[in-house]
C-alpha positions as CSV (number, residue, x, y, z in Angstrom):
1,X,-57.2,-13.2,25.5
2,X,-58.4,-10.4,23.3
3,X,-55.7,-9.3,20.8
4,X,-54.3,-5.6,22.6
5,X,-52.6,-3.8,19.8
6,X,-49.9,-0.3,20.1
7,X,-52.0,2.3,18.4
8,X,-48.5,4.2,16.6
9,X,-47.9,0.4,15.3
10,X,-50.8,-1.6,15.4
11,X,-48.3,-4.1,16.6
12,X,-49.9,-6.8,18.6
13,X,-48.6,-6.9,22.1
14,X,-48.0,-10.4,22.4
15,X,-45.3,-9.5,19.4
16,X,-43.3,-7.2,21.0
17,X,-40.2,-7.5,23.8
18,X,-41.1,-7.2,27.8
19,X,-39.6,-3.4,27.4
20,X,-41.7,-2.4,24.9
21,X,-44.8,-4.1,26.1
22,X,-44.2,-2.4,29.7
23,X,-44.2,0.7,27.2
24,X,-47.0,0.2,25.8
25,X,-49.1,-0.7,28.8
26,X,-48.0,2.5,30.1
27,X,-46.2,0.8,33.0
28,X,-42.7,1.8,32.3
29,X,-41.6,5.1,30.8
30,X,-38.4,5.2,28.2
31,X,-36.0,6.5,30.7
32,X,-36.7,3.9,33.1
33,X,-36.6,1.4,30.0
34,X,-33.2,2.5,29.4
35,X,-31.9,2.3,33.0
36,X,-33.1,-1.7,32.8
37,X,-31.4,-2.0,29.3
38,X,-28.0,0.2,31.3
39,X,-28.5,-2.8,34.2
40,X,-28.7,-5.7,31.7
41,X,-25.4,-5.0,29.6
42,X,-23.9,-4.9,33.6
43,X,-25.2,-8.0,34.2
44,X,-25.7,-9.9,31.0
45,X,-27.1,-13.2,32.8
46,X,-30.3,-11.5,33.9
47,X,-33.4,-10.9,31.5
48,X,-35.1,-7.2,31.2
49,X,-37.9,-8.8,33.1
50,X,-35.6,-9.9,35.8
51,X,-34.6,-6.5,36.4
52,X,-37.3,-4.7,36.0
53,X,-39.2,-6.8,39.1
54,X,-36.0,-7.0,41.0
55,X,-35.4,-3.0,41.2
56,X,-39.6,-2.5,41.7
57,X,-40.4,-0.6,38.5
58,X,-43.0,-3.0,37.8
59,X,-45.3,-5.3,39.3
60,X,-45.1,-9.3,39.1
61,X,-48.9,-9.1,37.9
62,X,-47.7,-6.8,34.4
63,X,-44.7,-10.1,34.3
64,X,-48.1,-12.5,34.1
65,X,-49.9,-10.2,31.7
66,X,-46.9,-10.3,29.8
67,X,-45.9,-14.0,29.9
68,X,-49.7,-14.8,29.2
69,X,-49.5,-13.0,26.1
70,X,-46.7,-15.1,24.9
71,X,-48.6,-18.2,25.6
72,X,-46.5,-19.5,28.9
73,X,-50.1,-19.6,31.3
């Protein structure tokens, strides 16, 4: 996979939390970042990525682009 990198950081993407890579991608904007982050202090048991795909602000495919980056496919 070709190294994607934030162009304000020149962070690699594989580096950076699900939030912020959804950010970055453009798929999620920083309000609807913060309502996941709101959701996850409610319910501690459940990752950002949970929440994110349970409540339909992103797609599974952006999940597997995601976990991809991180090595898990």
């Amino acid at each position: 996979m070709k190294s994607l990198h934030i162009r304000k950081r020149n962070k690699p993407l594989a580096k950076l939390p699900i939030g912020e890579f959804l950010q970055a991608v453009e798929a999620l904007d920083p309000s609807t970042a913060k309502r996941v982050l709101k959701l996850q202090k409610k319910y501690p048991s459940k990752t950002f990525g949970q929440i994110a795909l349970e409540k339909g602000y992103v797609k599974d495919e952006l999940a597997r682009k995601y976990l991809s980056s991180k090595g898990f496919f």
